[in-house]
C-alpha positions in Angstrom: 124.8 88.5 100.6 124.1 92.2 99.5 120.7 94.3 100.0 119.3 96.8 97.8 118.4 99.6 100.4 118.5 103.6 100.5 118.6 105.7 103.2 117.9 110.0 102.7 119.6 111.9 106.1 119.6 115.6 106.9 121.5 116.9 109.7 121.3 113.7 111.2 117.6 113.2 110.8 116.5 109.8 108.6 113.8 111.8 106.2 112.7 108.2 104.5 114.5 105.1 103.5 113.3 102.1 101.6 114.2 98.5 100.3 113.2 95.6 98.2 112.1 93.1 100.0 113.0 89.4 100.0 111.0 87.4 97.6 112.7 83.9 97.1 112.4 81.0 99.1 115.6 79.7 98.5 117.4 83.1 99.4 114.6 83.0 102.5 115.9 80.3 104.0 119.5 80.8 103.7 119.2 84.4 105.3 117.3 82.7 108.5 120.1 80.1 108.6 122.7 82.4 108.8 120.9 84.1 112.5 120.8 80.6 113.3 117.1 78.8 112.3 116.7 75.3 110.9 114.4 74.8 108.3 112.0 72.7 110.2 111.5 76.1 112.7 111.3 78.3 109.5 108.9 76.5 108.6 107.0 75.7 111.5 106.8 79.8 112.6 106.8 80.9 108.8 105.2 78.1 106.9 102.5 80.4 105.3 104.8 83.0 104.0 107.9 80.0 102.8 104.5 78.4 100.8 103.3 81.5 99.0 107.0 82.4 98.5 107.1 78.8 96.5 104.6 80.9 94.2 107.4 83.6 92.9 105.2 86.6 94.1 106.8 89.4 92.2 109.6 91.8 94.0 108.2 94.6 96.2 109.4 97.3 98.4 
């Protein structure tokens, strides 16, 4: 699994960062798997959000 994530730093300091954020369902549910959730809880404590991701909203970030 990779991430596509930036991080700016000066002397230490984070001065802004950003990401894209997940949009597929498929890759959804394998990242909560891998911390350890079944499907059923994913979907019981995330339904709305697994639902609209069945949808393809469009990447954001």
């Amino acid at each position: 699994m990779y991430s596509e994530q930036y991080d700016l730093s000066c002397n230490g300091y984070e001065i802004l960062s950003g990401s894209i954020r997940n949009h597929d369902p498929e890759l959804l549910l394998t990242a909560f798997e891998m911390v350890g959730r079944g499907e059923d809880e994913i979907k019981q404590k995330f339904g709305a959000m697994y639902e609209a991701f069945q949808f393809g909203p469009p990447p954001h970030g």
